[in-house]
Gaussian input, Z-matrix of N, CA and C with variables (Angstrom, degrees):
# hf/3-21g

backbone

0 1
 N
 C     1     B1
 C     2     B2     1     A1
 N     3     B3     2     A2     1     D1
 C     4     B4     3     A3     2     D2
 C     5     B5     4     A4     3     D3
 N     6     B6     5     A5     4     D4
 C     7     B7     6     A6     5     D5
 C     8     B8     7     A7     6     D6
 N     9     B9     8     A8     7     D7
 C    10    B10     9     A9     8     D8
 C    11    B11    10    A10     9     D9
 N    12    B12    11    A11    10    D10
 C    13    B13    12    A12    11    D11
 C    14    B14    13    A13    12    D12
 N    15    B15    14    A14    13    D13
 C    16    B16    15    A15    14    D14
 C    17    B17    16    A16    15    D15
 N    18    B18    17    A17    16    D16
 C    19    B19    18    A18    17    D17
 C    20    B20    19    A19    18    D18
 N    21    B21    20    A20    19    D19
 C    22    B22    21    A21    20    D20
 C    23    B23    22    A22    21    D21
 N    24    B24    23    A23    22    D22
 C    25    B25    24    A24    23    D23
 C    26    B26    25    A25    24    D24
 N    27    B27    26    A26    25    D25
 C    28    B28    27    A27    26    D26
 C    29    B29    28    A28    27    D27
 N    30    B30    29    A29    28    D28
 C    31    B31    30    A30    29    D29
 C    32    B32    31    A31    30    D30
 N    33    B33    32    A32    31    D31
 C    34    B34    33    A33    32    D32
 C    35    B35    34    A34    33    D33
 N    36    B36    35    A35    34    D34
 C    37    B37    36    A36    35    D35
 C    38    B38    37    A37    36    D36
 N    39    B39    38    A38    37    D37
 C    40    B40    39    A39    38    D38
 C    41    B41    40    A40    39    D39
 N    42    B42    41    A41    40    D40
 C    43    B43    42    A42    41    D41
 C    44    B44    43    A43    42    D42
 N    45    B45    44    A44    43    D43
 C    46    B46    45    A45    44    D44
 C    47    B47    46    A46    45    D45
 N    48    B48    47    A47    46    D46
 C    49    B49    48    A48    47    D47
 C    50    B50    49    A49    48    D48
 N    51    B51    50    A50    49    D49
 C    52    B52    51    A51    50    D50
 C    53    B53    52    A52    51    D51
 N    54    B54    53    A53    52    D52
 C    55    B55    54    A54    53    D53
 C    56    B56    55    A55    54    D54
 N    57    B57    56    A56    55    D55
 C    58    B58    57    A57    56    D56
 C    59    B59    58    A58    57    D57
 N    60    B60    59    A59    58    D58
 C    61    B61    60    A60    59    D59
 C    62    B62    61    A61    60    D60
 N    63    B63    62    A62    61    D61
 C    64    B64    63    A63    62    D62
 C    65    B65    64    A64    63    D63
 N    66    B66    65    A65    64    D64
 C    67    B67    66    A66    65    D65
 C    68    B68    67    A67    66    D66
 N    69    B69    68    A68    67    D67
 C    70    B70    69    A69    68    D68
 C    71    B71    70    A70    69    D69
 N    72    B72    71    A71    70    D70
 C    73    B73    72    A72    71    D71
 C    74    B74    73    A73    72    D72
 N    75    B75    74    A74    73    D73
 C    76    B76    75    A75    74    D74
 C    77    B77    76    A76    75    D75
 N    78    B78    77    A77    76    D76
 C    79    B79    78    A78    77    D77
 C    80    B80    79    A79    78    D78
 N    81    B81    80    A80    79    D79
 C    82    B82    81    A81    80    D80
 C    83    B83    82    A82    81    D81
 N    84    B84    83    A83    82    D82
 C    85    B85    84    A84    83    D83
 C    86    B86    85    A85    84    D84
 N    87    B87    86    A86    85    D85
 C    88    B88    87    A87    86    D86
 C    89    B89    88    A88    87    D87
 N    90    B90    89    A89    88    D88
 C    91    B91    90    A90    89    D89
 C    92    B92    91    A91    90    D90
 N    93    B93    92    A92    91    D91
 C    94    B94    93    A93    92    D92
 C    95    B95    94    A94    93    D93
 N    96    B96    95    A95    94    D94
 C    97    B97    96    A96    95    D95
 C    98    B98    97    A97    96    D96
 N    99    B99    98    A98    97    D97
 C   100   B100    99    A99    98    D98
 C   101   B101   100   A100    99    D99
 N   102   B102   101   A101   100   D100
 C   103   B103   102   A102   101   D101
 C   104   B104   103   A103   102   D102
 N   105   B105   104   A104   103   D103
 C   106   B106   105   A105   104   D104
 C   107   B107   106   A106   105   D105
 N   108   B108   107   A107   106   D106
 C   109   B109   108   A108   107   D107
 C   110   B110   109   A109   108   D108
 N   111   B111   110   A110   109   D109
 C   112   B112   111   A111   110   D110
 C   113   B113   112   A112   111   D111
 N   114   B114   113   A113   112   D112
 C   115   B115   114   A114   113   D113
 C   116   B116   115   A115   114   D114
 N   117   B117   116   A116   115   D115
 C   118   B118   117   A117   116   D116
 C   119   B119   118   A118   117   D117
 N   120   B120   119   A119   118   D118
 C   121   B121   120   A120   119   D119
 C   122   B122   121   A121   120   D120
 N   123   B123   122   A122   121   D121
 C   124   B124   123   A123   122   D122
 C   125   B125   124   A124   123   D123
 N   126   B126   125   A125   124   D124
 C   127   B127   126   A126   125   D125
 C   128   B128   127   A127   126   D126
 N   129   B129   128   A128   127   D127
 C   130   B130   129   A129   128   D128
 C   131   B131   130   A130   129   D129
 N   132   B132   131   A131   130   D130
 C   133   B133   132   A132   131   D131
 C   134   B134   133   A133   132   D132
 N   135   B135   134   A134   133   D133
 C   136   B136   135   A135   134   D134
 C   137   B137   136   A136   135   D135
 N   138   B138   137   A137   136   D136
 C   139   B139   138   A138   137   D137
 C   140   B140   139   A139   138   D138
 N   141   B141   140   A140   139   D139
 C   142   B142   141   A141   140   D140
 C   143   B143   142   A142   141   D141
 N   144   B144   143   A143   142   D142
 C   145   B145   144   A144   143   D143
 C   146   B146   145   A145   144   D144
 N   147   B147   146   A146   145   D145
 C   148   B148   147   A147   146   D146
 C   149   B149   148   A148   147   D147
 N   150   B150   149   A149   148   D148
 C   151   B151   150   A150   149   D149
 C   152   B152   151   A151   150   D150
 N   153   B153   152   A152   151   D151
 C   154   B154   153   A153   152   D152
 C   155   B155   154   A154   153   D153
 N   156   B156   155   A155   154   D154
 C   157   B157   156   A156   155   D155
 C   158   B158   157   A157   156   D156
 N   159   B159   158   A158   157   D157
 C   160   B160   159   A159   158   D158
 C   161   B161   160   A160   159   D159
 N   162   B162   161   A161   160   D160
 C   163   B163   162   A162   161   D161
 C   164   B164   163   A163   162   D162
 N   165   B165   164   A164   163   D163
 C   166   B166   165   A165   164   D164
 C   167   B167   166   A166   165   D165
 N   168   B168   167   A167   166   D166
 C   169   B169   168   A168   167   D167
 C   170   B170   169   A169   168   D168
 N   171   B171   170   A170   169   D169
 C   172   B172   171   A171   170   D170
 C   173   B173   172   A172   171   D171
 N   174   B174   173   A173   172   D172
 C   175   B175   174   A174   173   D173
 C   176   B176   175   A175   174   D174
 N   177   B177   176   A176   175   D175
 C   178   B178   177   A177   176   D176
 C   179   B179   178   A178   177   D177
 N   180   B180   179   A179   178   D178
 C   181   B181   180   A180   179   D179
 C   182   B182   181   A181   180   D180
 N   183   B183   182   A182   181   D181
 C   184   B184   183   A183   182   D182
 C   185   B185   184   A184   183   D183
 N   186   B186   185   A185   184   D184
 C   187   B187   186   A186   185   D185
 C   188   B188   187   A187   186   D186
 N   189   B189   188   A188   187   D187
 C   190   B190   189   A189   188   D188
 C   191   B191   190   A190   189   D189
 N   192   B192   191   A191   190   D190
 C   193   B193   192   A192   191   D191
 C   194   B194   193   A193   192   D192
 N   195   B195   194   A194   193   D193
 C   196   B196   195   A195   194   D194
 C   197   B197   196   A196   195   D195
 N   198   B198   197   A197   196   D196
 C   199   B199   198   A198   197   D197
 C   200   B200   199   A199   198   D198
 N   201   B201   200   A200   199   D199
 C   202   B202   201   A201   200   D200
 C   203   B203   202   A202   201   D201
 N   204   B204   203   A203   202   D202
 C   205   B205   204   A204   203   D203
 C   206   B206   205   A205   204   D204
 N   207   B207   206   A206   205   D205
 C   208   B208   207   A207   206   D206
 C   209   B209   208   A208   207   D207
 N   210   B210   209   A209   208   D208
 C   211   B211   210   A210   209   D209
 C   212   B212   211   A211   210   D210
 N   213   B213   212   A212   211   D211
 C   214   B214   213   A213   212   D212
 C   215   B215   214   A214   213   D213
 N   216   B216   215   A215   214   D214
 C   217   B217   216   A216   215   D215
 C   218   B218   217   A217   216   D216
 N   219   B219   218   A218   217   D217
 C   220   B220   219   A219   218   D218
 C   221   B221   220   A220   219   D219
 N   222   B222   221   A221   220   D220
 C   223   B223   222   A222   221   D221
 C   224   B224   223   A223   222   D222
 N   225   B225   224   A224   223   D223
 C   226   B226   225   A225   224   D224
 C   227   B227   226   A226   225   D225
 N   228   B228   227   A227   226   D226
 C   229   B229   228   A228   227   D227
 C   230   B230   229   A229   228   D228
 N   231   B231   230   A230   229   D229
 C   232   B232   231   A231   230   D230
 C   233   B233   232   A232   231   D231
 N   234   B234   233   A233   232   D232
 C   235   B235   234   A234   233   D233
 C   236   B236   235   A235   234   D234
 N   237   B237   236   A236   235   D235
 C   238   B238   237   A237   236   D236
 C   239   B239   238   A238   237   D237
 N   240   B240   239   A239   238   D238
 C   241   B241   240   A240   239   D239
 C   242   B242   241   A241   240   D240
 N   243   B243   242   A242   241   D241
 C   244   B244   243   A243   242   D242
 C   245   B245   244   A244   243   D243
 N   246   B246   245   A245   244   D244
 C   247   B247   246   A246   245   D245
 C   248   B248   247   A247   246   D246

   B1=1.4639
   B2=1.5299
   B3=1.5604
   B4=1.5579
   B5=1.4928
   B6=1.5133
   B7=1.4681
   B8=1.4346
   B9=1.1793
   B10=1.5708
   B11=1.5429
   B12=1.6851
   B13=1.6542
   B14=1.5661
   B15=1.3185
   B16=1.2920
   B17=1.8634
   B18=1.7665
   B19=0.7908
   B20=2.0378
   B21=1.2120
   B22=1.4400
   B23=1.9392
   B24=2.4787
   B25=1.4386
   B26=1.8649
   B27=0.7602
   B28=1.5130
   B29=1.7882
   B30=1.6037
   B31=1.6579
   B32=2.0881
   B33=1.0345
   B34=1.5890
   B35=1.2676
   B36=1.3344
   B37=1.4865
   B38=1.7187
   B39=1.0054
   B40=1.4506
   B41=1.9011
   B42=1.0176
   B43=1.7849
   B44=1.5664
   B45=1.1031
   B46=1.2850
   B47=1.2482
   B48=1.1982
   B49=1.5513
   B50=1.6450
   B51=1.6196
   B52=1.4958
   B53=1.7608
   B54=1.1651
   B55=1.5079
   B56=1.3183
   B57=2.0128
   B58=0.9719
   B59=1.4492
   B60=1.3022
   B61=1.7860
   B62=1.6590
   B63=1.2572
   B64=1.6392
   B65=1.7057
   B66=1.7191
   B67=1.0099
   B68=1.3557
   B69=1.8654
   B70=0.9388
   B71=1.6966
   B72=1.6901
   B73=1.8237
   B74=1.1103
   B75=1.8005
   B76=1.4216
   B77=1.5145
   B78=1.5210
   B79=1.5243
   B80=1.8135
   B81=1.6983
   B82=1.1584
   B83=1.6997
   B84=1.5488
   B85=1.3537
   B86=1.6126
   B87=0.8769
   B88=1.2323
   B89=1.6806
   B90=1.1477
   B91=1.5653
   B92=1.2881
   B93=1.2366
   B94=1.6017
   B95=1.3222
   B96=1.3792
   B97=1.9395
   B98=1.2147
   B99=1.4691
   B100=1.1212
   B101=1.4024
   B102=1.6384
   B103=1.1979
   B104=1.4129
   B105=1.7008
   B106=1.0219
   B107=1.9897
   B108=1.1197
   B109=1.7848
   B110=1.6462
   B111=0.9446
   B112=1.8620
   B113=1.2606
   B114=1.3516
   B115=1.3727
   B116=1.2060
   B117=1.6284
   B118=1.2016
   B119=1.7876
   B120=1.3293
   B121=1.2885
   B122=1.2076
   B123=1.4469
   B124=1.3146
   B125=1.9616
   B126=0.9237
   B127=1.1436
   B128=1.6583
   B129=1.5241
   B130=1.9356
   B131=1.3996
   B132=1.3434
   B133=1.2824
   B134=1.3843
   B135=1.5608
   B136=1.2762
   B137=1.7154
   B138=1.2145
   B139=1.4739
   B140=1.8388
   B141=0.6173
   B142=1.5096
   B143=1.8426
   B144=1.1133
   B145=1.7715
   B146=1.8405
   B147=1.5154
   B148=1.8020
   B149=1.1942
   B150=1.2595
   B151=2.0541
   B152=1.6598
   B153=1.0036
   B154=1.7478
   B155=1.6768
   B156=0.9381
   B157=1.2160
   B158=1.8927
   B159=1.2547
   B160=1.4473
   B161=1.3635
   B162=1.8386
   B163=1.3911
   B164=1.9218
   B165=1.1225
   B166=1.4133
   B167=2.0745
   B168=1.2193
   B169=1.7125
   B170=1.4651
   B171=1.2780
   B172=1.1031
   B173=1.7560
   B174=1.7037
   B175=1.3524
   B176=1.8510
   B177=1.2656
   B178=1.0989
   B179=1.6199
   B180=1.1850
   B181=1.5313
   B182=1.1036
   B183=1.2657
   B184=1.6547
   B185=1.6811
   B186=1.5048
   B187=1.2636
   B188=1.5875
   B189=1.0722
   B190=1.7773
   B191=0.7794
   B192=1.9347
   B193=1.8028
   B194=1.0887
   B195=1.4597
   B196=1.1854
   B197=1.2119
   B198=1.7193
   B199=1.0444
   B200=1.7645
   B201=1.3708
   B202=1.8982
   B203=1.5126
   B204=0.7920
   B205=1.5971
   B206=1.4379
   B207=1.4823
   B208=1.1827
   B209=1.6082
   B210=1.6786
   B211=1.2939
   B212=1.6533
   B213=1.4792
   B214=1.3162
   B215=1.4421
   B216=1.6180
   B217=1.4492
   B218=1.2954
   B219=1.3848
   B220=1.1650
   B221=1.2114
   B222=1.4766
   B223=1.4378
   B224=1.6342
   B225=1.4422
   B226=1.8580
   B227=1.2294
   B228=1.3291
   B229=1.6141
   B230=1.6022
   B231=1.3420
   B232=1.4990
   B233=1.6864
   B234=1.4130
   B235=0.9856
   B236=1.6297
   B237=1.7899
   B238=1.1626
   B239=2.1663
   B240=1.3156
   B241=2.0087
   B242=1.3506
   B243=1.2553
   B244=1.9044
   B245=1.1921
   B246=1.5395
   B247=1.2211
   B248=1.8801
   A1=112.20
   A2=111.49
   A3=100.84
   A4=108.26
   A5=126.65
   A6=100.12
   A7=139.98
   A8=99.08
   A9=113.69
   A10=103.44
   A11=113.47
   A12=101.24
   A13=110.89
   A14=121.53
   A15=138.60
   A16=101.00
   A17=124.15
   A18=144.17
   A19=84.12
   A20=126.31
   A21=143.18
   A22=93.77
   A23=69.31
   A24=90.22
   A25=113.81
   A26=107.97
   A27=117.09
   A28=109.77
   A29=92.29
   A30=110.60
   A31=104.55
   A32=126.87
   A33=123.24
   A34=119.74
   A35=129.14
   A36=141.34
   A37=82.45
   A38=155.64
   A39=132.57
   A40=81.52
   A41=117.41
   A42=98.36
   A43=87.25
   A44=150.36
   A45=133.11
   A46=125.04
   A47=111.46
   A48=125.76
   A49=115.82
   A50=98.01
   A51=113.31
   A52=108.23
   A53=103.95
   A54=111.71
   A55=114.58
   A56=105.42
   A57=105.28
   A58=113.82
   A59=124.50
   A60=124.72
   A61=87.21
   A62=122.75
   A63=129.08
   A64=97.17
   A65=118.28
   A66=142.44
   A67=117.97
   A68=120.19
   A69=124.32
   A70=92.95
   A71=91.01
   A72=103.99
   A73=129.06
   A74=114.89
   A75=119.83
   A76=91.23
   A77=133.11
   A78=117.62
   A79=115.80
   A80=103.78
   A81=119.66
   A82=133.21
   A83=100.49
   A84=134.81
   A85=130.85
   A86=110.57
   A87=132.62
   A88=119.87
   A89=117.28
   A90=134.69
   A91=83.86
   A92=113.20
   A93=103.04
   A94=128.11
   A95=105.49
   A96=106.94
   A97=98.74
   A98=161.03
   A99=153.97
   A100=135.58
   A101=111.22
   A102=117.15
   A103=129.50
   A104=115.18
   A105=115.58
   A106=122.32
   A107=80.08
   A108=101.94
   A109=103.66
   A110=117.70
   A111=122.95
   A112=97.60
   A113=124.75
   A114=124.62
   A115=148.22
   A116=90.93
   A117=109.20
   A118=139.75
   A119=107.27
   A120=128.69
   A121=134.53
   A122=119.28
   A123=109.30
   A124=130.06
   A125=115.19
   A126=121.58
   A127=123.26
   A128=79.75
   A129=95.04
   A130=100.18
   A131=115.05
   A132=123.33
   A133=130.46
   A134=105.53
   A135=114.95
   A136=99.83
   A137=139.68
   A138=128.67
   A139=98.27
   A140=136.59
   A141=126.77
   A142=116.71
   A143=96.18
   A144=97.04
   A145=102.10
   A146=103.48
   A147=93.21
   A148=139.11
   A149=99.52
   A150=124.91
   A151=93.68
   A152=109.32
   A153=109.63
   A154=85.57
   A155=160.39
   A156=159.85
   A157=126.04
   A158=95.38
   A159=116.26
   A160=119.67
   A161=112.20
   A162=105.66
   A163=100.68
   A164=119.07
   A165=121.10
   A166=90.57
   A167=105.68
   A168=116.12
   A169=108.25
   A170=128.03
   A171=134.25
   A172=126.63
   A173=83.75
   A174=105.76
   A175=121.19
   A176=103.87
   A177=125.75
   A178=126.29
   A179=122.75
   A180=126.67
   A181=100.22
   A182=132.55
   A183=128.55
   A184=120.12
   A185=103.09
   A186=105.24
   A187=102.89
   A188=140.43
   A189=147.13
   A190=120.30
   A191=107.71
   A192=111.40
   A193=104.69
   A194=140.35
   A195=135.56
   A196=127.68
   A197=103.83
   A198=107.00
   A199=129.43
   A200=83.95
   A201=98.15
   A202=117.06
   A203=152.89
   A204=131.00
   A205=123.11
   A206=128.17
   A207=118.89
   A208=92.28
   A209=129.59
   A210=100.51
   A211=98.95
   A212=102.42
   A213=101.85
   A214=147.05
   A215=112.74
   A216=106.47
   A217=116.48
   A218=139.93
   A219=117.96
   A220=140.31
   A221=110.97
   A222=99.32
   A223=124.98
   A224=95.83
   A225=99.76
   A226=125.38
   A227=117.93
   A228=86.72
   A229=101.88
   A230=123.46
   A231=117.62
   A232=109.73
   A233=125.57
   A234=137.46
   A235=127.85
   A236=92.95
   A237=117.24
   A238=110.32
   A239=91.39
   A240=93.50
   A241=86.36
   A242=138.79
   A243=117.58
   A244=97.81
   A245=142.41
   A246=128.85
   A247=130.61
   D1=14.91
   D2=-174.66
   D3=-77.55
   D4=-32.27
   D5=167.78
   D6=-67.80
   D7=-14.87
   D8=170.38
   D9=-57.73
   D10=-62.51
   D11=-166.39
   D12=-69.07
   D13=-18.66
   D14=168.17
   D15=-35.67
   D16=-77.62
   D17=-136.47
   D18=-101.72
   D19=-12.83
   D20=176.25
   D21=-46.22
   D22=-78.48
   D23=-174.23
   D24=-44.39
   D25=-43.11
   D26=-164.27
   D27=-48.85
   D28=-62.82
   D29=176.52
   D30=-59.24
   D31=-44.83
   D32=151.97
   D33=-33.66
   D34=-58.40
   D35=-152.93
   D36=-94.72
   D37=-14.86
   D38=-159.48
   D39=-124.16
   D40=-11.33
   D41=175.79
   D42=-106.38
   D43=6.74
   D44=147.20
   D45=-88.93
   D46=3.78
   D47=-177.37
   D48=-127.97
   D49=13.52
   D50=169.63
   D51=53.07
   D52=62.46
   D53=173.41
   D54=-167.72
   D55=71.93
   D56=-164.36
   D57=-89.18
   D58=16.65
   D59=172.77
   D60=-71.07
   D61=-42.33
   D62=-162.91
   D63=-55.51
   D64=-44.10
   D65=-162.36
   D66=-80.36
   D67=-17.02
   D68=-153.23
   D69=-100.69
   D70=-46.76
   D71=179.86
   D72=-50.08
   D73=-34.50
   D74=-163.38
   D75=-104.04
   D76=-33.33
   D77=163.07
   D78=-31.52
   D79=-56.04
   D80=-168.55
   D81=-71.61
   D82=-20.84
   D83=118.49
   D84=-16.47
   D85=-67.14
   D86=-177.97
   D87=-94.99
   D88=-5.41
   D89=156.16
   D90=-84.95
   D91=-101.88
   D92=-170.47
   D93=9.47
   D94=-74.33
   D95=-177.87
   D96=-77.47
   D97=-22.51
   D98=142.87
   D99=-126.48
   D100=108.59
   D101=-164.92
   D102=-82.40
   D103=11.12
   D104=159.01
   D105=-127.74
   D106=46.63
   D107=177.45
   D108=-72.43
   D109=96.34
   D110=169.55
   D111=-41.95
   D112=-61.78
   D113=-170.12
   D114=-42.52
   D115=-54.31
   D116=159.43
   D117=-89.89
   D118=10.57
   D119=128.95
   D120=-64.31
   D121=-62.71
   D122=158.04
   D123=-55.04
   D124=-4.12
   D125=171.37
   D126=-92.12
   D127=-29.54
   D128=166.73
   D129=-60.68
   D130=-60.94
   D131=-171.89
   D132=-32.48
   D133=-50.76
   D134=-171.75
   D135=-96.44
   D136=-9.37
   D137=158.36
   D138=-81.59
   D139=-50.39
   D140=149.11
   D141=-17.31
   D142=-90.30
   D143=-178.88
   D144=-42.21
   D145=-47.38
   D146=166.99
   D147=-23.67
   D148=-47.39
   D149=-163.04
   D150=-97.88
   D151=-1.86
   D152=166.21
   D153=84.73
   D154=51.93
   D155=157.77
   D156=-114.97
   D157=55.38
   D158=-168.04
   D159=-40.95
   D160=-45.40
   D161=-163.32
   D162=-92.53
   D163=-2.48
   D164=-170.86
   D165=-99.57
   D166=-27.16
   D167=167.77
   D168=-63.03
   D169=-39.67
   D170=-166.59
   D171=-79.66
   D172=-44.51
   D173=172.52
   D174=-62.39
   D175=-47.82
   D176=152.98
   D177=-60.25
   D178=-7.42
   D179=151.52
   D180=-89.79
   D181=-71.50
   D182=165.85
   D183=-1.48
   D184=-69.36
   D185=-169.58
   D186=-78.00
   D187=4.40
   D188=144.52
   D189=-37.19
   D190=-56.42
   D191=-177.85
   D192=-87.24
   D193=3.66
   D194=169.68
   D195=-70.39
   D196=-47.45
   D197=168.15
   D198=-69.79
   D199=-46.81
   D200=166.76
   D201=-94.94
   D202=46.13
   D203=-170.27
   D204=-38.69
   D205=3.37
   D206=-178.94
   D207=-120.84
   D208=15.18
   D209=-176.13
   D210=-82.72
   D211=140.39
   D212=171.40
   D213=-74.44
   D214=-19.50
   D215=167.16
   D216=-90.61
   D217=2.14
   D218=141.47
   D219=-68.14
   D220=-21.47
   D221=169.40
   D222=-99.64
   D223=9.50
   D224=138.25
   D225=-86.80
   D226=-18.09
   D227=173.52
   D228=-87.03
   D229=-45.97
   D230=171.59
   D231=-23.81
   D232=-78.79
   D233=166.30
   D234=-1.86
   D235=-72.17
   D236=-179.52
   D237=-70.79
   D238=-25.85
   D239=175.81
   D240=-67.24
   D241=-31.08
   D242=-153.94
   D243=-95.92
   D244=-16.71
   D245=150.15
   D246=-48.99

């Protein structure tokens, strides 16, 4: 799984550096080599909600807790959308 956290790190470092197309690729990347990575779903997610694309952001938090149900920042932002 080291290219996965490789391409993890990557999609992190490009939504902290406000370039989440950068963020969207290497999330998607990283589905790729593993398609049930919480993480990197949720990371889709939030370079998603970036690009102003909320319900494809959402869906993609969705499929986070699917894979994980106990990861926890997705189900704050889930959480926090139903407020």
């Amino acid at each position: 799984m080291e290219d996965v956290d490789l391409h993890l790190e990557e999609a992190e470092q490009s939504l902290d550096e406000g370039d989440p197309e950068g963020a969207l690729e290497a999330a998607q990347t990283a589905i790729k080599l593993w398609p049930e990575c919480a993480e990197a779903w949720y990371l889709k997610g939030m370079a998603l909600f970036d690009l102003e694309r909320p319900e494809e952001g959402r869906a993609a938090v969705e499929r986070s807790l699917a894979c994980d149900p106990q990861f926890s920042p997705a189900a704050f932002v889930l959480a926090d959308a139903k407020l």
